[in-house]
Backbone as a ProteinNet text record, in pm:
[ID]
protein_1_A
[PRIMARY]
XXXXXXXXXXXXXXXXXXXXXXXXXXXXXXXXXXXXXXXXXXXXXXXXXXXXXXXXXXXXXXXXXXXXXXXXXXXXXXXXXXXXXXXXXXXXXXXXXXXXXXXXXXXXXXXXXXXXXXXXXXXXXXXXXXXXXXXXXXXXXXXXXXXXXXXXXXXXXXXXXXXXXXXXXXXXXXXXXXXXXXXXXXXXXXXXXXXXXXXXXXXXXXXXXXXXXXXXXXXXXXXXXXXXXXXXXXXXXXXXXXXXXXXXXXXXXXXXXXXXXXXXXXXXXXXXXXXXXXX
[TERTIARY]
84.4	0	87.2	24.8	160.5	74	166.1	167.2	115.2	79.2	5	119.2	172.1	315.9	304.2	354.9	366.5	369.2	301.1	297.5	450.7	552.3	683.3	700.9	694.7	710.4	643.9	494.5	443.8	496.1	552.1	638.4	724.7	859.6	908.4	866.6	779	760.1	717.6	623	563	469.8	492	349	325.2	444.2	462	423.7	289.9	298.2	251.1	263.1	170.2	41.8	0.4	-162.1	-132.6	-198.2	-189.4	-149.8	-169.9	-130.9	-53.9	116.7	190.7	196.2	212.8	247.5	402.9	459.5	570.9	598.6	496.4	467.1	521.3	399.2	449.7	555.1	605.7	765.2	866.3	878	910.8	893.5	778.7	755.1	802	774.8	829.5	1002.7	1087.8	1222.7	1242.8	1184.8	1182.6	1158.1	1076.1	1062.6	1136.4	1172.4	1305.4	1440.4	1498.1	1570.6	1531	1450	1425	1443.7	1383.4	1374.9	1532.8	1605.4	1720.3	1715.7	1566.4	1576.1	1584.1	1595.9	1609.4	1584	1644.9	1576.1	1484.4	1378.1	1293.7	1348	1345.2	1368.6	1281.9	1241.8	1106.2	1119.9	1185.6	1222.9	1156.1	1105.6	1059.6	906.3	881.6	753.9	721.2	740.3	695.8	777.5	785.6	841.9	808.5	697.8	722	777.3	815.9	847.1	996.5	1004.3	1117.9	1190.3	1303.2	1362.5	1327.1	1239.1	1132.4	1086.8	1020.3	958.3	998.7	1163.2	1257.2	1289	1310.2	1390.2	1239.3	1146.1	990.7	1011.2	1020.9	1049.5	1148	1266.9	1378.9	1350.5	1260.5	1207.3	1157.1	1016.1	985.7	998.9	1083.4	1229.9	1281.1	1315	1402.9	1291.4	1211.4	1075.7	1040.3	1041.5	1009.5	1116.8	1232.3	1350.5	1340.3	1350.7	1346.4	1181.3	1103.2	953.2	1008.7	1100.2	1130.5	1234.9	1312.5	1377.2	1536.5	1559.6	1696.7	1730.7	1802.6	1853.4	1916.8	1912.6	1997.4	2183.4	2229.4	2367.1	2473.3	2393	2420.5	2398.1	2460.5	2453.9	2565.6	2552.6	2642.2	2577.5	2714.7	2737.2	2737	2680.2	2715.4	2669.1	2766.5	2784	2844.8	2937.3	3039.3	3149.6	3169.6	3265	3228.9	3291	3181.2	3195.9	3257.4	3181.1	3089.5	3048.6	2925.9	2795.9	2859.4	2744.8	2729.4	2829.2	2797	2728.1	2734.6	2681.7	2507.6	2449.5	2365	2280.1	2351	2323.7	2278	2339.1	2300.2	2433.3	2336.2	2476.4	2560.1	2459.9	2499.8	2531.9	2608.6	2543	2394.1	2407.9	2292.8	2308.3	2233.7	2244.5	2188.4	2219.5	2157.5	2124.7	2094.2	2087.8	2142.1	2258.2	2329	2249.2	2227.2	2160.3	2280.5	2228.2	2310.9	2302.1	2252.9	2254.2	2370.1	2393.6	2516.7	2710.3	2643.7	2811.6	2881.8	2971.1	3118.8	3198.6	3325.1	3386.1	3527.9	3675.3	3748.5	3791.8	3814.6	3854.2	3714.6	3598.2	3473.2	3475.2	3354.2	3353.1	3223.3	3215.7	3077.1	3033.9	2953.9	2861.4	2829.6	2844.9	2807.7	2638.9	2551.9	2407.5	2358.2	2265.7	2248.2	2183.9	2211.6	2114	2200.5	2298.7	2309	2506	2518.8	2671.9	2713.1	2804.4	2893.8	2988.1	3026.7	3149.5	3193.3	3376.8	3414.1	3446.4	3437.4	3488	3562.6	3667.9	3755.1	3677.2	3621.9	3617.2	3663.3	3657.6	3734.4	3567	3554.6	3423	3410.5	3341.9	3343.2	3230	3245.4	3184.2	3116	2950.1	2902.8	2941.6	2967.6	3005.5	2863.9	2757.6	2672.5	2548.1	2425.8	2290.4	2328.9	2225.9	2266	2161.5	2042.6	1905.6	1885.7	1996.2	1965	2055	2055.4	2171	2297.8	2420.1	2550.4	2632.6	2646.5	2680.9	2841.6	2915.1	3060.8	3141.1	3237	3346.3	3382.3	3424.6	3483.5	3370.4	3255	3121.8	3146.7	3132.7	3079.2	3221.6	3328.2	3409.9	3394.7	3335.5	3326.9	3221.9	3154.7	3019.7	3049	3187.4	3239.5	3345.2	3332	3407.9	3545.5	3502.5	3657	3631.3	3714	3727	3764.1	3720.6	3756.1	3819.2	3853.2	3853.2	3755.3	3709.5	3562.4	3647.4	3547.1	3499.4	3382.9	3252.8	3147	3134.7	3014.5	2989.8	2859.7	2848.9	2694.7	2615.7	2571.3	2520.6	2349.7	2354.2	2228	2233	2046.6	2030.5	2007.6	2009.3	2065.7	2128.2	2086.4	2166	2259.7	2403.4	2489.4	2389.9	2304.1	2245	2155.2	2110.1	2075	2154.3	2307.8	2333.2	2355.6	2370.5	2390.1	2254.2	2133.8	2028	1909.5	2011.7	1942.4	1951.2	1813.9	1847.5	1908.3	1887	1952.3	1802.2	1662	1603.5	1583.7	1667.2	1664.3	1770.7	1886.7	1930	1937.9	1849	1812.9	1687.1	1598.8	1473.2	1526.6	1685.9	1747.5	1805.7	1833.5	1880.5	2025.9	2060.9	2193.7	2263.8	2194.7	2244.2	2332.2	2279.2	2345.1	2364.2	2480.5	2420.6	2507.6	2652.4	2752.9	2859.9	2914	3012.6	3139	3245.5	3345.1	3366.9	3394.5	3446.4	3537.6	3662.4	3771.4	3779.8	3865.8	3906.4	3913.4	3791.2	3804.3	3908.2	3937.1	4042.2	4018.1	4090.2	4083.3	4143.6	4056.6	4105.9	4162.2	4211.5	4328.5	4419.9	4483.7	4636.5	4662.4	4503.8	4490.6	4480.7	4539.1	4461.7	4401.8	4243.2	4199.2	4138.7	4221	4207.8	4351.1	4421.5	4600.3	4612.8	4554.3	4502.4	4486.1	4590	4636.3	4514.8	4476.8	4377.6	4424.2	4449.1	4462.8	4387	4385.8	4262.8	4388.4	4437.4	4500.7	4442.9	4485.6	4433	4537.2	4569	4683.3	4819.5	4859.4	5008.8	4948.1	4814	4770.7	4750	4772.5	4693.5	4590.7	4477.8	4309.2	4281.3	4336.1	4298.9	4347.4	4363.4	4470.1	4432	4405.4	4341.2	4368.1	4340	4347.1	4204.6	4206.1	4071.1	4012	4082.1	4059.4	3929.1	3913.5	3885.1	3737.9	3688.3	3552.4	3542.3	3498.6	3406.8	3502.6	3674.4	3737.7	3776	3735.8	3772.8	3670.8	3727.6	3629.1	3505.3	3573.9	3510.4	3420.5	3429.7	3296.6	3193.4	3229.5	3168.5	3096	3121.3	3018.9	2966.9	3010.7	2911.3	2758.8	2813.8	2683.8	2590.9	2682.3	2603.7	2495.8	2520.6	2458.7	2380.2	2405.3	2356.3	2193.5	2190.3	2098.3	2029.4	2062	2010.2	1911	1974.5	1862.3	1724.4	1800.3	1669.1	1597.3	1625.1	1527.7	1463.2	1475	1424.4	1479.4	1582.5	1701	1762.8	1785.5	1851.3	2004.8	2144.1	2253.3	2224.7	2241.6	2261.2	2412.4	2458.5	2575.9	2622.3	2775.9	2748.7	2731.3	2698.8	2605.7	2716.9	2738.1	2871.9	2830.6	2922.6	2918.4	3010.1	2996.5	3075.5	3072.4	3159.4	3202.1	3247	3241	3239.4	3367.4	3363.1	3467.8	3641.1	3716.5	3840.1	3935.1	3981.6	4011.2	3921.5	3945.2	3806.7	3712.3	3626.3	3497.3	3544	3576.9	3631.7	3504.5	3489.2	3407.5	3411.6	3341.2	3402.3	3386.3	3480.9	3513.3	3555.8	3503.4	3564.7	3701.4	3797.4	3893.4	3927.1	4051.7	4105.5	4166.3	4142.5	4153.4	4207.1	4326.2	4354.3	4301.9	4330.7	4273.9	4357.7	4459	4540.3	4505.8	4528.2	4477.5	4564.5	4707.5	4780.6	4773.6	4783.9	4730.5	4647.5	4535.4	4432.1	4403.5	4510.3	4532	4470.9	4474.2	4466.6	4349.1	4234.4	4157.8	4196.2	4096.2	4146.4	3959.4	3959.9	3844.4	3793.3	3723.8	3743.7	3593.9	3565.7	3410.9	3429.8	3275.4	3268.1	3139.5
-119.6	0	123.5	220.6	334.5	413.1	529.5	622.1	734.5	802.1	960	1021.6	1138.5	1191.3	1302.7	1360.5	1421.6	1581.6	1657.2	1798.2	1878.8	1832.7	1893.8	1845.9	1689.4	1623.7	1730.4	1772.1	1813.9	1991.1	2040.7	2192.7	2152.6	2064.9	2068.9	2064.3	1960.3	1964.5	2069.1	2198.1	2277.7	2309.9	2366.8	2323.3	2231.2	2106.2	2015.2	1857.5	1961	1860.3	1739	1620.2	1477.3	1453	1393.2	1302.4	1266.6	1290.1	1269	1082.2	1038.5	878.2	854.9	894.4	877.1	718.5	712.5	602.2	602.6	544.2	514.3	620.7	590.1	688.1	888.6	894.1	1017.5	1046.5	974.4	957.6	1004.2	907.8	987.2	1081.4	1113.6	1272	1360	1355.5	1477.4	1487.3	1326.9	1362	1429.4	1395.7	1460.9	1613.6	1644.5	1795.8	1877.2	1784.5	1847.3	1937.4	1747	1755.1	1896.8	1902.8	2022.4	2169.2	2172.4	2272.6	2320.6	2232.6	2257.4	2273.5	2221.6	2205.9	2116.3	2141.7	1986	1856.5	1756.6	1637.1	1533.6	1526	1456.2	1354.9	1306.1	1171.2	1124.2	997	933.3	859.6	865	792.5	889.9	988.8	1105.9	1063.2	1072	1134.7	981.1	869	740.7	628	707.3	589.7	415.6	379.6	218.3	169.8	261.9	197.5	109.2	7.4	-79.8	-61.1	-158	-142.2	-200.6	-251.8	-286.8	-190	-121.8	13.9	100.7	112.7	216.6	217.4	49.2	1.8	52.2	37.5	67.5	222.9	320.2	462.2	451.1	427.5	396	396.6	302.2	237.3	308.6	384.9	450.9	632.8	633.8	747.6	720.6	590.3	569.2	580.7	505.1	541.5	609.9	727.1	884.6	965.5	918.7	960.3	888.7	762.3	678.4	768.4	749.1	867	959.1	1034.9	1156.6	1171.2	1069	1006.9	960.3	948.2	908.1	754.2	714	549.4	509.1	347.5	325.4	313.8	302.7	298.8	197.8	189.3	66.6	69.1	8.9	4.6	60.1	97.6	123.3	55	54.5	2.9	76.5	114.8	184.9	176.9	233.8	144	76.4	33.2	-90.2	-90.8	37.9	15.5	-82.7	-151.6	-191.7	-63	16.5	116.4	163.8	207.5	247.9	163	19.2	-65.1	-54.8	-123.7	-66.9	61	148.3	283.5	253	196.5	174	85.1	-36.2	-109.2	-215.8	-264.4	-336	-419.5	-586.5	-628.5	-651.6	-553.6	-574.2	-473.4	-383.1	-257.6	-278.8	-115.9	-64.3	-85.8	-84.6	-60.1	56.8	155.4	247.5	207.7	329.6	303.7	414.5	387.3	492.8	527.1	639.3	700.4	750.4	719.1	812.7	921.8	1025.9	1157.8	1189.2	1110.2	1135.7	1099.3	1026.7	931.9	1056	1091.8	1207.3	1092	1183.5	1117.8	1187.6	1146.8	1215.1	1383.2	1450.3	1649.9	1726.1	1612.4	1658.1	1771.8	1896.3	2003.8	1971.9	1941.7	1920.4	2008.7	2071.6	2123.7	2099.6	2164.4	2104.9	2146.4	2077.7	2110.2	2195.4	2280.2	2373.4	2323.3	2340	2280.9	2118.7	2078.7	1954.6	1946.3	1856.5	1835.9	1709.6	1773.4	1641.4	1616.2	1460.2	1381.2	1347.6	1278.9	1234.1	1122.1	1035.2	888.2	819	764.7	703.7	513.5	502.6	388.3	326.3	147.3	80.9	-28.8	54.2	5.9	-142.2	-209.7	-308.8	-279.4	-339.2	-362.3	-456.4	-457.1	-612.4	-635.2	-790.6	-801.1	-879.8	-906	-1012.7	-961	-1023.4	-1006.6	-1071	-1045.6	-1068	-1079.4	-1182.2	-1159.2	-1243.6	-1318.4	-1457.9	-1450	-1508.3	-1483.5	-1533.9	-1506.4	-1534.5	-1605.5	-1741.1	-1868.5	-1794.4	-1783.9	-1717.3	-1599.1	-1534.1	-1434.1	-1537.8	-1637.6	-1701.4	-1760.1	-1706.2	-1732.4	-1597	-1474.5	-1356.3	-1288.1	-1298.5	-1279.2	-1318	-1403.9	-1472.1	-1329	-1292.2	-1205.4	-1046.3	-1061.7	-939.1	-854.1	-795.8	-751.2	-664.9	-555.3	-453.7	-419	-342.2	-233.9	-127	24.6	140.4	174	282.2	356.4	466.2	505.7	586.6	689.8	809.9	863	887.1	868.2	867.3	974.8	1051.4	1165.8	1174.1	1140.4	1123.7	1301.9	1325.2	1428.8	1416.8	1479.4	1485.1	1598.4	1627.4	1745.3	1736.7	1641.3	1563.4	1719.2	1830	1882.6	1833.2	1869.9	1835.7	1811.4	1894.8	1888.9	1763.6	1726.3	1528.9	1444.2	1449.3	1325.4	1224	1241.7	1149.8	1086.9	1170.9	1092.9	1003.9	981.6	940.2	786.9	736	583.9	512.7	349.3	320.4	349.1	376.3	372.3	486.9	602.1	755.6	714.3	687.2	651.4	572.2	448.2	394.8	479.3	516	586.8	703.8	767.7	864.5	838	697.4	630.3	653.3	635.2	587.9	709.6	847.3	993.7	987.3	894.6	887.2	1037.6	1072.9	1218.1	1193.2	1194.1	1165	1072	1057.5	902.9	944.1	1028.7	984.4	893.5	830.7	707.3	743	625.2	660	527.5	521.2	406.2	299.8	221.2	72.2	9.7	-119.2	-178.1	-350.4	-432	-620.1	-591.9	-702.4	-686.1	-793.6	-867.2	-971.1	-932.5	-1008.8	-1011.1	-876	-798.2	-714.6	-773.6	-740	-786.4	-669	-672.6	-558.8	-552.7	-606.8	-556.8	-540	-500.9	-461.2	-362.5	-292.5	-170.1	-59.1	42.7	155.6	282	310.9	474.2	611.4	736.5	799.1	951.5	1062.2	1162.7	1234.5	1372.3	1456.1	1606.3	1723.8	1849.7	1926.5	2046.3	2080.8	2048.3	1900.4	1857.8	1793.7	1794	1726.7	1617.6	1463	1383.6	1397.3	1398.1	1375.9	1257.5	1150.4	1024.5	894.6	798.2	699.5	550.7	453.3	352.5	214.2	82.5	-4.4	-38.9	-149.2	-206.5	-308.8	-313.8	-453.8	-327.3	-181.8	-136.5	-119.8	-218	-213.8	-381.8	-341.1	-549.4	-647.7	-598.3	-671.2	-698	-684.6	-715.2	-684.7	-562.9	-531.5	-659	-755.7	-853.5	-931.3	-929.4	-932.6	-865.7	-738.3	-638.1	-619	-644.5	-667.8	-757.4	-910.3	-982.8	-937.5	-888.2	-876.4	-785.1	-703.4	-583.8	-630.8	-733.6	-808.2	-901	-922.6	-1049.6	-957.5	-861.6	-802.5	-694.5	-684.9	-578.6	-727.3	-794.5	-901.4	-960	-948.8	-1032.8	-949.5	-790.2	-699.7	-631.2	-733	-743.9	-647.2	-570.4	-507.3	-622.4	-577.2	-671.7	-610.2	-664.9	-615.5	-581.7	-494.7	-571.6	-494.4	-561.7	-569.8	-411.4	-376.2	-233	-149.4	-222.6	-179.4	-174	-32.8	-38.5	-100	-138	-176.3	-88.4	9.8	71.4	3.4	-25.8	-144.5	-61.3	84.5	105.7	194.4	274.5	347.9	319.4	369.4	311.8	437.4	406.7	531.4	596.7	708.5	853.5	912.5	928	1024.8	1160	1210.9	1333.8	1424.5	1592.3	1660.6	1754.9	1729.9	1823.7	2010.1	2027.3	2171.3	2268.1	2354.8	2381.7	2414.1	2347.7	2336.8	2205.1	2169.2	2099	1940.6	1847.2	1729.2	1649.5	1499	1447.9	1294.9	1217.2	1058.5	973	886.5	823.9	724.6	580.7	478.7	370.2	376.1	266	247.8	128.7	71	46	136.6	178.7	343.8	382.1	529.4	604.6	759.5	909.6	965.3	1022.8	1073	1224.8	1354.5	1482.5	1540.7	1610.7	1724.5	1795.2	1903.4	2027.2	2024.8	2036.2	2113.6	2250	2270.8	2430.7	2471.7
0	0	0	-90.5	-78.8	12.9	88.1	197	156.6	246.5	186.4	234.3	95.4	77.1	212.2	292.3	385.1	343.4	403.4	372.5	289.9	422.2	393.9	197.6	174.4	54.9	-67.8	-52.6	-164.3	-166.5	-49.4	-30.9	-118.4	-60.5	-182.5	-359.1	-366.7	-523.3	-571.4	-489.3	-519.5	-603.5	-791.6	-854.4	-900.5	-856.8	-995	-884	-758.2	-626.4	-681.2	-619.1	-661.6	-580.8	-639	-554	-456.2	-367.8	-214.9	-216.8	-307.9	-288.9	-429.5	-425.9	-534.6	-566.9	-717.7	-761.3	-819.3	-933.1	-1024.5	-1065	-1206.8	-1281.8	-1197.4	-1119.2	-1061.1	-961.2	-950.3	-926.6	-999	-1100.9	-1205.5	-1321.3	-1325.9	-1348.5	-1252.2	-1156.5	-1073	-1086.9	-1066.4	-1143.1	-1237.8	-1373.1	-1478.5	-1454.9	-1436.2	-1396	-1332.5	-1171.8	-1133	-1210.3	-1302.1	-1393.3	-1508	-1515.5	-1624.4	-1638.1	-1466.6	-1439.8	-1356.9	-1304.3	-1218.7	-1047.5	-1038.7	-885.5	-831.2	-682.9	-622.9	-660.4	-674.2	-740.4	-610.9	-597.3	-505.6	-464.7	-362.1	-270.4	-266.8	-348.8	-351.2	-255	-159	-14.5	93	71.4	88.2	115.2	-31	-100.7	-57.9	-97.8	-63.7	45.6	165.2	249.2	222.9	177.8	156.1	52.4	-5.5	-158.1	-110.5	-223.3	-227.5	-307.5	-316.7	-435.5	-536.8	-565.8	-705.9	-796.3	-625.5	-645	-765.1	-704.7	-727.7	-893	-890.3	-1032.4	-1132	-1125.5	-1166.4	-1241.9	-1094.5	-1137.2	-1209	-1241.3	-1310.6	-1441.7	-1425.7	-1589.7	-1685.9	-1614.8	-1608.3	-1691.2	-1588.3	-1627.3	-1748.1	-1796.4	-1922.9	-2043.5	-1989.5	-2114.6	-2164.6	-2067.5	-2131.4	-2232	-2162.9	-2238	-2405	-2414.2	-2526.9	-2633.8	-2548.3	-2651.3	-2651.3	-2585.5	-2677.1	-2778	-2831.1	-2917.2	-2904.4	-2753.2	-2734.6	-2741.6	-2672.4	-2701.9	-2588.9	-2563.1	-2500.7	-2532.8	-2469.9	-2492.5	-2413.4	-2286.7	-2211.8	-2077.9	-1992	-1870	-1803.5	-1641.5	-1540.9	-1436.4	-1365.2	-1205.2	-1131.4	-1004.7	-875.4	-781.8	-659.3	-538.1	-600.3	-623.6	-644.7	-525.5	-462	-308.9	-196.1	-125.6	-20.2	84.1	110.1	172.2	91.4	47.3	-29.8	6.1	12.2	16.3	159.4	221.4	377.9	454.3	353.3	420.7	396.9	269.3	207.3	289.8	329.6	395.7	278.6	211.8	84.1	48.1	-28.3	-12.2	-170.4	-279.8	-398.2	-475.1	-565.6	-639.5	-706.7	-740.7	-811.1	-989.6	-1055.2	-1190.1	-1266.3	-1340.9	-1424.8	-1564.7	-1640.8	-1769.1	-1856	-1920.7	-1988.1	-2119.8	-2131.8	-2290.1	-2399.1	-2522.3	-2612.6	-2655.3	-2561.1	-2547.8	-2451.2	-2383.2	-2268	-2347.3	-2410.5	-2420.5	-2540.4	-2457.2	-2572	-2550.8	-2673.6	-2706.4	-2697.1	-2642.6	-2633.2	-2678.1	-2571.2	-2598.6	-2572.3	-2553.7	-2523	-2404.7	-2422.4	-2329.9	-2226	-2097.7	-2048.9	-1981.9	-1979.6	-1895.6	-1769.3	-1625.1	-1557.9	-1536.7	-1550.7	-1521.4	-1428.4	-1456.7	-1390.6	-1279.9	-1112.6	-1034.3	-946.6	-1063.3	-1029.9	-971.8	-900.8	-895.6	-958.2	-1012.7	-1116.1	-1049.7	-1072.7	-1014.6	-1153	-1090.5	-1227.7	-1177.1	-1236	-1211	-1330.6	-1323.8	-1406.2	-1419.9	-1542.4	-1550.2	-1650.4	-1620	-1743.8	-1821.8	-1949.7	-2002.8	-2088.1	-2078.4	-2171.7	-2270.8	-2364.5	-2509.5	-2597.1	-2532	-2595.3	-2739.6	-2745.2	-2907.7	-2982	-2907.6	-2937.5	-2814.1	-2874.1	-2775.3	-2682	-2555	-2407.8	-2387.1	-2353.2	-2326	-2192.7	-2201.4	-2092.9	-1964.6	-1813.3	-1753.3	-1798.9	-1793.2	-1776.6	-1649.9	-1729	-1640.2	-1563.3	-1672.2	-1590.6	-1670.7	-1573.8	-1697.6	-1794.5	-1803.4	-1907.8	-2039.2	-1982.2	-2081.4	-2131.4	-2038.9	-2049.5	-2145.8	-2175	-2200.4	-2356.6	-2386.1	-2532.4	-2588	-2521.5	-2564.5	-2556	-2564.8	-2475.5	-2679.1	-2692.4	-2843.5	-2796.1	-2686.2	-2669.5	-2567	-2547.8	-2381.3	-2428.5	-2337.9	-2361	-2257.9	-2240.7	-2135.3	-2102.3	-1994.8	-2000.8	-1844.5	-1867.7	-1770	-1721.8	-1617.4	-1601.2	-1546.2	-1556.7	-1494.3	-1431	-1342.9	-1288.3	-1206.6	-1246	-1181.7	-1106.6	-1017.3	-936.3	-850.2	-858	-761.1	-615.2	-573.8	-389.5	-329.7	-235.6	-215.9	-93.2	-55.4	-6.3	143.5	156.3	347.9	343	280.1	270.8	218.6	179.3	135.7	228.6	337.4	417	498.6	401.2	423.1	321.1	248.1	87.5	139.7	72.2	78.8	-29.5	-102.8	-190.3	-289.3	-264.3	-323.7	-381.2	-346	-399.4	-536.3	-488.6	-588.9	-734.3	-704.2	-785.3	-898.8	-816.9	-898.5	-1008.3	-936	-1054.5	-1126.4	-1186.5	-1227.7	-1185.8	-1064.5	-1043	-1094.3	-1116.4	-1132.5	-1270	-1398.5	-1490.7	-1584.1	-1652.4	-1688	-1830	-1811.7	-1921.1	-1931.2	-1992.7	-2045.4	-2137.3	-2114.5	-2206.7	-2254.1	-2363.4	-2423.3	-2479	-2460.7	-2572	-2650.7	-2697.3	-2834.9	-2774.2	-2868.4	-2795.1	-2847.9	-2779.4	-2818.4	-2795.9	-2813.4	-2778.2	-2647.3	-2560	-2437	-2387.5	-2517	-2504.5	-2423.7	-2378.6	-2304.1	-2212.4	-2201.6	-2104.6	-1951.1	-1807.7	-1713.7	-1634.7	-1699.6	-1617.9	-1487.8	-1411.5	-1250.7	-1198.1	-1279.5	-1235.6	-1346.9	-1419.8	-1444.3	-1425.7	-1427.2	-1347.4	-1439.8	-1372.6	-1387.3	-1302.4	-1356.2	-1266.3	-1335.2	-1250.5	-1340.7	-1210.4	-1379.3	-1279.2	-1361.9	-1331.3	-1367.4	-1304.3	-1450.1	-1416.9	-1332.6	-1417.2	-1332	-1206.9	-1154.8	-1002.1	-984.8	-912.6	-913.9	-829.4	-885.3	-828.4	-741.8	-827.1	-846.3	-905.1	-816.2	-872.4	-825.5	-884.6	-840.2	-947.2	-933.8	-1025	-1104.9	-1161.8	-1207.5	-1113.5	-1027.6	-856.5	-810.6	-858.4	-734.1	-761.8	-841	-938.2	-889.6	-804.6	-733.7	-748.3	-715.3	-731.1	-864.8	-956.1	-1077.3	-1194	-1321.4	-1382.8	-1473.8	-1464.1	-1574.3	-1463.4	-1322	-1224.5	-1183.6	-1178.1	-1209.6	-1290.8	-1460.1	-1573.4	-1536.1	-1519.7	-1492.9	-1425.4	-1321.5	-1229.1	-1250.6	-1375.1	-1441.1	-1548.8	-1635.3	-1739	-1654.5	-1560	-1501.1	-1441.3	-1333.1	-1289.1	-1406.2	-1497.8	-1607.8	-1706.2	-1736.1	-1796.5	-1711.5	-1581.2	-1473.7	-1469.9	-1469.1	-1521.6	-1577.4	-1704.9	-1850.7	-1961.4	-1951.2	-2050.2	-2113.6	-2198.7	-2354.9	-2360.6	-2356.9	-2401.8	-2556.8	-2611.8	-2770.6	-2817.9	-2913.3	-3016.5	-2981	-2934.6	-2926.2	-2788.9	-2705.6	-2600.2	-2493.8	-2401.2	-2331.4	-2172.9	-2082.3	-1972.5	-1865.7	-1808	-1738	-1609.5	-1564.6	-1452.6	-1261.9	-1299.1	-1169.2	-1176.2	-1065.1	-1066.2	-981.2	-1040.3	-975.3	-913.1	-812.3	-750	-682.4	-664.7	-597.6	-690.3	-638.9	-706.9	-666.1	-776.8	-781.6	-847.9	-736	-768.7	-892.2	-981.1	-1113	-1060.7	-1134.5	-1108.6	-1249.3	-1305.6	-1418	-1456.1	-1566.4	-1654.3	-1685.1	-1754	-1836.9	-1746.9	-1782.9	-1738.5	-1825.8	-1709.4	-1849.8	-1722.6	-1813.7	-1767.2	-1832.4	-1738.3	-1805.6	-1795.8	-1897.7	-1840.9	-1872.7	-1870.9	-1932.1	-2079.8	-2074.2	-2207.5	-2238.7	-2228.3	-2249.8	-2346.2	-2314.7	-2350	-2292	-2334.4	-2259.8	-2326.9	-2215.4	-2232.3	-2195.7	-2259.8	-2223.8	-2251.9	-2158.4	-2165.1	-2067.5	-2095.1	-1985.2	-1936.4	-1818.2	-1710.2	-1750.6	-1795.8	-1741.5	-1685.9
[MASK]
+++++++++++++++++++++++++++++++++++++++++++++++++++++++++++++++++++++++++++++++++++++++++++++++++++++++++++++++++++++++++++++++++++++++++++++++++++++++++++++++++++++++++++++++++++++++++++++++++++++++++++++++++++++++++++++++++++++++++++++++++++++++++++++++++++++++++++++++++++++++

């Protein structure tokens, strides 16, 4: 049974308030709107204390639907929460999954915007690259690896309007319903990820001569090609299709670094160098 949203809940939304008995649907409309407008983004942890994480993945869906009718695409999936602090703070014993659009994904020297309203992080990730449909679960990496075409190197940029005086009161179901705060995706040049071992995989994100950030591919669920797994694995059980093409961002390595405007570079081994500026 859902809850009648609490006075404070419909203040915040203001004209864009919901029915005294929110559903999905107006869940995510009111995100959307948020998103549009540049204000706060709602805590449907808020607005609907019983909701679950079913709930959440629902609004999620939801969320992506509207995006896709207004003519965007998918592009693939992400991971997050992939720390176990993260998960520990969460109180959860698995990550989250999003859904990356191809309105988000640049491509190396790219300029981003930071959204008006919202704070951007940068995260250094190491992406995989379906080579083949994905409709069914995935028995192991050494299955998932056959289905697998290249690896990139990525930077993720998740942005959300969470202001800083609740983050430490968001649940995992706030997060999930925003889709996991998906916003943008550097990609750089894929490559065979033969005779790569990507969890000894050096990443580091520095700005002007600084290191930011420095971490392996271990630091993504232990290992990026487990990490996908569990990414393909929970994105099919909830009825998403990999198809041919379709990227897998596996989690971030190193620190979540707060974007700030100027020039950035992203090294990634043998993986190569990403470069592009916040403003």
């Amino acid at each position: 049974m859902k809850a009648v949203i609490p006075a404070l809940a419909l203040a915040i939304l203001a004209v864009t308030a919901l029915p005294a008995h929110s559903d999905e649907t107006a869940l995510a409309d009111a995100i959307l709107k948020a998103d549009a407008a540049g204000t706060d983004t709602p805590r449907i942890s808020i607005l609907d204390p019983d909701i679950d994480l079913a709930g959440a993945y629902l609004v999620q869906k939801i969320l992506i639907d509207r995006r896709l009718a207004e003519g965007d695409a998918i592009a693939g999936y992400k991971n997050g929460l992939t720390g176990k602090l993260a998960r520990w703070w969460f109180r959860i014993d698995d990550p989250v999954f999003g859904v990356l659009l191809e309105s988000g994904v640049k491509r190396n020297n790219a300029v981003i915007a930071i959204p008006p309203g919202r704070r951007m992080l940068l995260e250094t990730e190491i992406v995989l690259v379906a080579g083949q449909r994905i409709e069914a679960p995935v028995r192991s990496v050494a299955v998932l690896k056959r289905m697998i075409r290249g690896v990139a190197p990525g930077i993720e940029m998740p942005a959300a309007g969470f202001p800083k005086s609740v983050q430490r009161k968001l649940k995992v179901t706030d997060i999930v319903a925003n889709n996991v705060s998906a916003y943008a995706l550097i990609l750089g040049e894929e490559r065979s990820a033969n005779g790569l071992d990507l969890q000894k995989l050096e990443a580091t994100l520095s700005q002007n001569g600084k290191t930011l950030s420095r971490g392996t591919g271990a630091d993504a669920m232990g290992d990026p090609w487990e990490s996908a797994l569990w990414l393909v694995n929970v994105a099919v059980e909830r009825g998403r299709i990999i198809e041919p093409g379709h990227i897998l961002s596996t989690g971030v390595i190193g620190k979540r670094i707060e974007a700030e405007p100027g020039r950035y570079t992203a090294d990634f081994g043998e993986l190569g160098t990403l470069e592009f500026e916040v403003r």
